[in-house]
C-alpha positions as YAML, in Angstrom:
chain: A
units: angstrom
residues:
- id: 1
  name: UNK
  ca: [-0.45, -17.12, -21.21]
- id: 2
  name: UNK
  ca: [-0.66, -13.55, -20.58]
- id: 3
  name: UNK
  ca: [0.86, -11.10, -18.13]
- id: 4
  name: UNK
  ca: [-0.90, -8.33, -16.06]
- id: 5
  name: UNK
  ca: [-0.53, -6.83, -12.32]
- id: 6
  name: UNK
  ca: [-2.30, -8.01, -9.13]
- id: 7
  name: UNK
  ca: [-4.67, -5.12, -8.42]
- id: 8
  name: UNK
  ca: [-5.92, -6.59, -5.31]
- id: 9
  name: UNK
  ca: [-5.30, -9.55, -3.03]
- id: 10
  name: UNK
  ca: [-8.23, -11.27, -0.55]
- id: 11
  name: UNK
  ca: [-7.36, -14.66, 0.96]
- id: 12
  name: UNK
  ca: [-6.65, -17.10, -1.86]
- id: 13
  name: UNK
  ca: [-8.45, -14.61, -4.87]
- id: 14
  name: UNK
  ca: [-6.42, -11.96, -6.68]
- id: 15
  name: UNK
  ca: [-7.60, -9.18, -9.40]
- id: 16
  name: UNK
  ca: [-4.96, -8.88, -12.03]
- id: 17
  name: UNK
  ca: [-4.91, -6.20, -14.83]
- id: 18
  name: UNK
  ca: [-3.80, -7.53, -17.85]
- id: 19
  name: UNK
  ca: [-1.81, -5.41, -20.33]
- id: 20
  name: UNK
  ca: [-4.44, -4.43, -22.43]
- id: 21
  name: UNK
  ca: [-6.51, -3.32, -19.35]
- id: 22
  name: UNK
  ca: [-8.16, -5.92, -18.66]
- id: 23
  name: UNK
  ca: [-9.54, -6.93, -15.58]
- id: 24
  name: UNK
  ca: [-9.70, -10.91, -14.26]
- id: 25
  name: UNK
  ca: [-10.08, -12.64, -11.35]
- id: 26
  name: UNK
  ca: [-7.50, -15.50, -10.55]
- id: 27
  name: UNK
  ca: [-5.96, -17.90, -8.19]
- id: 28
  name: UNK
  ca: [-2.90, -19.30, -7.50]
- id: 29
  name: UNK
  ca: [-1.08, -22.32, -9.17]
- id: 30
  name: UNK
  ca: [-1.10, -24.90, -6.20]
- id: 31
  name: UNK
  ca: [2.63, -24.97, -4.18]
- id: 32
  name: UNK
  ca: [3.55, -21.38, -6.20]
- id: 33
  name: UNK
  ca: [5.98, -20.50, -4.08]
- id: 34
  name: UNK
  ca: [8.98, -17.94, -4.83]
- id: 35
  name: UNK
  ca: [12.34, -19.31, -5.16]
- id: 36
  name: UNK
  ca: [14.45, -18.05, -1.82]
- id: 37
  name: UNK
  ca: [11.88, -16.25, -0.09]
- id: 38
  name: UNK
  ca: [9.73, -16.92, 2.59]
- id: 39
  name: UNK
  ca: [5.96, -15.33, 3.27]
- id: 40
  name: UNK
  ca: [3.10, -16.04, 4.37]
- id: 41
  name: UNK
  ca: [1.59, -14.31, 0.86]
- id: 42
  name: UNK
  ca: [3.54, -15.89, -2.17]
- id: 43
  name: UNK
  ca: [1.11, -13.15, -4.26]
- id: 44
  name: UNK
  ca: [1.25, -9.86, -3.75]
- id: 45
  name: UNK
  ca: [-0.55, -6.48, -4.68]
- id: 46
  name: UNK
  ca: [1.77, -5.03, -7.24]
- id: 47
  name: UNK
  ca: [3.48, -8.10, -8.69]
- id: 48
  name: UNK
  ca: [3.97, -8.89, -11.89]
- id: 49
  name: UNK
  ca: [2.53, -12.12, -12.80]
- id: 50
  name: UNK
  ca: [2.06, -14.77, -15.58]
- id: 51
  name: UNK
  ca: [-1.40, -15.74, -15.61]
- id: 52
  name: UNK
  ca: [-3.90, -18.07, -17.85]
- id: 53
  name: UNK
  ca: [-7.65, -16.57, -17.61]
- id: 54
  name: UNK
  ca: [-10.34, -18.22, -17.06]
- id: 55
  name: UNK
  ca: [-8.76, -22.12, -16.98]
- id: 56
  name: UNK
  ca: [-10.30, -22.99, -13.52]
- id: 57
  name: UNK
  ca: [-13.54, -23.40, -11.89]
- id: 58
  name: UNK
  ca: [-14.13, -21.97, -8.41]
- id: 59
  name: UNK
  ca: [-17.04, -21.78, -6.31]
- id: 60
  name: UNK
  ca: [-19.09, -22.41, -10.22]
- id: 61
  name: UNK
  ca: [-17.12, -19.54, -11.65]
- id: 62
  name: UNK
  ca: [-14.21, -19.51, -14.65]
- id: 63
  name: UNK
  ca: [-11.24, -17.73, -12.70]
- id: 64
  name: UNK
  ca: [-7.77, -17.46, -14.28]
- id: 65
  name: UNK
  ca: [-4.59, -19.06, -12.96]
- id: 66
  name: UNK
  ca: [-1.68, -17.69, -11.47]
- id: 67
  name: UNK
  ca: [1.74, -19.58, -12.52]
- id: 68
  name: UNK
  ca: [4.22, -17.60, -11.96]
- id: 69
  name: UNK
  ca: [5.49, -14.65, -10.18]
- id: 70
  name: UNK
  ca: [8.41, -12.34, -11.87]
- id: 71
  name: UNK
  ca: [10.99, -11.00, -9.99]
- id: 72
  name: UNK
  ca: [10.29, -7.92, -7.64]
- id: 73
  name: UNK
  ca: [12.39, -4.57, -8.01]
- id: 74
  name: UNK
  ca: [11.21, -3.96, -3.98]
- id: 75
  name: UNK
  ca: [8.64, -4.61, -1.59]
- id: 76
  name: UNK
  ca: [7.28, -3.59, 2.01]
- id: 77
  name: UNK
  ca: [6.84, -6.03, 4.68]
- id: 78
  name: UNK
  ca: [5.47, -6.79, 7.92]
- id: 79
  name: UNK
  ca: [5.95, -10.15, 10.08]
- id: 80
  name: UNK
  ca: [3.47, -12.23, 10.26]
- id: 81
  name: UNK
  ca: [1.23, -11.80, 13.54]
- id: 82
  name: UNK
  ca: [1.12, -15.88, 13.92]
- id: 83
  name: UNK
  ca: [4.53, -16.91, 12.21]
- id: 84
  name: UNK
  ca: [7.27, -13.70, 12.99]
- id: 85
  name: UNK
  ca: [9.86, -15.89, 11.07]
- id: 86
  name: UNK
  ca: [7.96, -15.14, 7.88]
- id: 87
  name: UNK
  ca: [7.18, -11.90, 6.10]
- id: 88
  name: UNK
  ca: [3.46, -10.44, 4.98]
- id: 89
  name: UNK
  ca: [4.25, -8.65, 2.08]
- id: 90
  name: UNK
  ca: [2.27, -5.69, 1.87]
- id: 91
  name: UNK
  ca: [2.56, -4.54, -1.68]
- id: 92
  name: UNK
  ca: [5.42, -4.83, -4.19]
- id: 93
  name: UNK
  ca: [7.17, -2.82, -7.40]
- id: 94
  name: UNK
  ca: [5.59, 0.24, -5.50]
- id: 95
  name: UNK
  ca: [7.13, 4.00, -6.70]
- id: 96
  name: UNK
  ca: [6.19, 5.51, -3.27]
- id: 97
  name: UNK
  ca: [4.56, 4.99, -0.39]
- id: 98
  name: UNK
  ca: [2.14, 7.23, 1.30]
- id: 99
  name: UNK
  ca: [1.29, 7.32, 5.26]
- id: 100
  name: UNK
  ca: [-1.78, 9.09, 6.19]
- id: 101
  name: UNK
  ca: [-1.02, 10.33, 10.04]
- id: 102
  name: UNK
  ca: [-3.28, 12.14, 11.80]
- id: 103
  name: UNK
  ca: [-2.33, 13.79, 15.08]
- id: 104
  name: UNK
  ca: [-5.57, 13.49, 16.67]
- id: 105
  name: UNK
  ca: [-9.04, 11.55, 16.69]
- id: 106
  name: UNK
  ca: [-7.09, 8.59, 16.12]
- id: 107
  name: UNK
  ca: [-3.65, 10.01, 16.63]
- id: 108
  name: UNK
  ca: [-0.64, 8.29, 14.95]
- id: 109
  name: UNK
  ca: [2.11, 7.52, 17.30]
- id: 110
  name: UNK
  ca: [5.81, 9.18, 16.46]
- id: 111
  name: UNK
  ca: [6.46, 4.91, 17.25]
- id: 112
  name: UNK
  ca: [4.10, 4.16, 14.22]
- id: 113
  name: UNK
  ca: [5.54, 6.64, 11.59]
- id: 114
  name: UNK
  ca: [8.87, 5.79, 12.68]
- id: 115
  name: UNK
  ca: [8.43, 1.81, 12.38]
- id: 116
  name: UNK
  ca: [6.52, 2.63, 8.59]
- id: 117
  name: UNK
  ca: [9.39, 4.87, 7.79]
- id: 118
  name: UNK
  ca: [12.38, 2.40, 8.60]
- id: 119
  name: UNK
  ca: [10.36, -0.47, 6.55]
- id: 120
  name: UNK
  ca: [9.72, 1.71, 3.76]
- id: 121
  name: UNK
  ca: [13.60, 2.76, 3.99]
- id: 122
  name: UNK
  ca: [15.17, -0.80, 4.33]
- id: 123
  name: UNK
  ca: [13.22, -1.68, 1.03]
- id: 124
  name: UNK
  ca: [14.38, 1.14, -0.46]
- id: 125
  name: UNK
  ca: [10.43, 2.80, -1.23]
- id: 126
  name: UNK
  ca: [10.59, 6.97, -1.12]
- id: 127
  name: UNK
  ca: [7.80, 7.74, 2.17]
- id: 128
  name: UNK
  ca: [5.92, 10.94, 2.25]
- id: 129
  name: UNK
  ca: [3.88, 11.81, 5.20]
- id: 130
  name: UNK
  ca: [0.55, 13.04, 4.77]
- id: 131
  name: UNK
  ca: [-1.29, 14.93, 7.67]
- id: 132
  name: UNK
  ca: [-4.69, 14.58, 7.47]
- id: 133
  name: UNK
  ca: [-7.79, 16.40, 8.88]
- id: 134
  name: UNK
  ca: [-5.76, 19.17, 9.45]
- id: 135
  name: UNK
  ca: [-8.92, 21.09, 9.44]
- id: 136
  name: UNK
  ca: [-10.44, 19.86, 13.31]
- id: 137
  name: UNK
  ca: [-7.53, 20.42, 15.13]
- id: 138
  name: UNK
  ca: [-7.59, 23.34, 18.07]
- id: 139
  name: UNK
  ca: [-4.79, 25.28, 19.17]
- id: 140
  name: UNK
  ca: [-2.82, 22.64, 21.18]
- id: 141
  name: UNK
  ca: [-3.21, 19.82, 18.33]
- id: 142
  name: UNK
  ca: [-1.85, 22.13, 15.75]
- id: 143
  name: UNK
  ca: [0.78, 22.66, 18.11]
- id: 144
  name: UNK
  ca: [1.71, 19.08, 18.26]
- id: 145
  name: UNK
  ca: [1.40, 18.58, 14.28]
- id: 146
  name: UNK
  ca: [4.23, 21.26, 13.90]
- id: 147
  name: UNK
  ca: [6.27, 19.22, 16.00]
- id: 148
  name: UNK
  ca: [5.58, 16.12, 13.77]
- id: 149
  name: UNK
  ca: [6.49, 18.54, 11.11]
- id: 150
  name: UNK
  ca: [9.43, 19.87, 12.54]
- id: 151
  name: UNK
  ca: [10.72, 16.22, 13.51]
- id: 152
  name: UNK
  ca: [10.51, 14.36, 10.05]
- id: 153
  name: UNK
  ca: [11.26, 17.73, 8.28]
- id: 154
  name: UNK
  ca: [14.83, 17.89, 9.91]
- id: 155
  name: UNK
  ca: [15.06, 13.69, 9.15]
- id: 156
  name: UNK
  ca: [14.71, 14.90, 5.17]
- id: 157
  name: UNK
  ca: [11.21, 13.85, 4.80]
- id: 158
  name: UNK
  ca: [8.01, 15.11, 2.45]
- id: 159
  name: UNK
  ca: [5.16, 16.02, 3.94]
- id: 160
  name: UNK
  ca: [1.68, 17.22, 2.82]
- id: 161
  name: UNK
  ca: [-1.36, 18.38, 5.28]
- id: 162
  name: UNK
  ca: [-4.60, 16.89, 3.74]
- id: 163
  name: UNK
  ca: [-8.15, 17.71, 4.26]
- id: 164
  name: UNK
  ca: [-10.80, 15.32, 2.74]
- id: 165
  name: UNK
  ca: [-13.17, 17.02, 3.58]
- id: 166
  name: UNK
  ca: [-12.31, 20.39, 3.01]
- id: 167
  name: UNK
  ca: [-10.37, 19.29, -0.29]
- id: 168
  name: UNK
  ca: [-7.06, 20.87, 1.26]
- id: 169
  name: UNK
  ca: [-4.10, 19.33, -0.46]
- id: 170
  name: UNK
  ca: [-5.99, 16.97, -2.25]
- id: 171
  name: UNK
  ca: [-5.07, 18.43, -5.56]
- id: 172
  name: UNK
  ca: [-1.31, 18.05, -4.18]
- id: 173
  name: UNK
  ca: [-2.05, 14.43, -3.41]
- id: 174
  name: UNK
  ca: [-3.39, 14.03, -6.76]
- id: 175
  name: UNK
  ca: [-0.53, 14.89, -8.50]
- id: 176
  name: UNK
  ca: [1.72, 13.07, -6.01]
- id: 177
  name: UNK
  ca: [-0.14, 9.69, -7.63]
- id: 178
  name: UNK
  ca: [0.12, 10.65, -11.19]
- id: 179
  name: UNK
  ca: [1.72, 7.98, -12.87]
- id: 180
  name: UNK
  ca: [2.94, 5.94, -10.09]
- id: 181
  name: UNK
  ca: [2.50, 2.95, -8.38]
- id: 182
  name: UNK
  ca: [1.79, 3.65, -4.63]
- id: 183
  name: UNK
  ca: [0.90, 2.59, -1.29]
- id: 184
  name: UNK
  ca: [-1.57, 4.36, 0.91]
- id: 185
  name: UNK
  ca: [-0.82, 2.94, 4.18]
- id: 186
  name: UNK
  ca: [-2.26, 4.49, 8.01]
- id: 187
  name: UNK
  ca: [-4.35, 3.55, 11.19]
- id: 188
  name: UNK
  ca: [-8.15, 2.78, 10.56]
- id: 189
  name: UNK
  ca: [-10.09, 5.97, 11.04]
- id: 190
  name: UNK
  ca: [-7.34, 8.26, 10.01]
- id: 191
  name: UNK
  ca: [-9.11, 9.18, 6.35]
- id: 192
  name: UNK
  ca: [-7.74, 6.81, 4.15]
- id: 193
  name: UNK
  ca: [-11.35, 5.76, 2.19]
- id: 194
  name: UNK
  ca: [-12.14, 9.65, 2.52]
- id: 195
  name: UNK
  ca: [-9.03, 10.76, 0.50]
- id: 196
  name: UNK
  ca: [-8.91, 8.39, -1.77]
- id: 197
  name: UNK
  ca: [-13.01, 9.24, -2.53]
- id: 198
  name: UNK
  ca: [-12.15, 12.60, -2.94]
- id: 199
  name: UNK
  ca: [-9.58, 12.12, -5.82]
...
């Protein structure tokens, strides 16, 4: 048996790190279920798991096996779209979690950030905000971003403005990551893929 940390999470297939480094691709012990909690994911990103590699064969490959889940210091949720009396867990044992808003071309509602920011604080996860493509907004945009500014500023919250493409605040971002487990969470088409390129 060894022990690692799921990486990454598609349907029924997780990517678990052991703690050498080590990379393997595993599934989950039949009914694994955790003891008092209900999801719709029993496995999430960022647990920590017990695992035996390569014991199973899937689809004519060796994949490990996933038997047991170890207790969670926190997590972020979100109910499920076809079952709202159970939790998705979006990622667990996370240091911070990250929300990439833009405030135009998609814009992020103050409803969104709000909604991310009372999960993130009921699970007791640090937010920080990051404004991105700060570099195509005109006059009345940037007008609006200082009010997003202004708004979670006075609530006590961190913010960064980002630029992918122009590389502003990525070096901030950077060392926002180092050494931490975090979540980059944010509306499709807000710069997500481009940020996390650019570090």
């Amino acid at each position: 048996m060894l022990e690692g940390i799921v990486m990454r999470s598609t349907g029924s297939r997780y990517l678990v790190r052991d703690e050498e480094g080590a990379l393997h691709d595993c599934v989950a012990r039949g009914q694994l279920r955790i003891q008092g909690f209900r999801s719709t994911n029993p496995i999430a990103v960022g647990d920590h798991v017990v695992f035996e590699p390569e014991v199973r064969t899937v689809g004519g490959e060796q994949v490990g096996q996933i038997t047991e889940v170890k207790d969670r210091r926190n997590y972020l949720v979100r109910r499920s779209v076809n079952l709202s009396h159970e939790k998705h867990v979006i990622a667990s044992n996370v240091d911070q979690a990250l929300l990439m808003v833009t405030v135009a071309r998609p814009r992020t509602s103050f409803g969104f950030i709000d909604r991310f920011l009372v999960t993130a604080e009921s699970y007791e996860v640090p937010a920080i905000l990051l404004f991105n493509k700060v570099d195509d907004l005109d006059a009345g945009e940037l007008e609006q971003l200082q009010a997003y500014e202004n708004t979670y500023r006075t609530a006590g919250y961190r913010m960064l403005r980002t630029s992918a493409r122009n590389g502003t605040g990525v070096e901030d971002v950077k060392a926002l990551l180092l050494g931490k487990v975090s979540l980059l969470a944010g509306h499709s088409g807000v710069g997500k893929s481009t940020l996390i390129n650019a570090i």
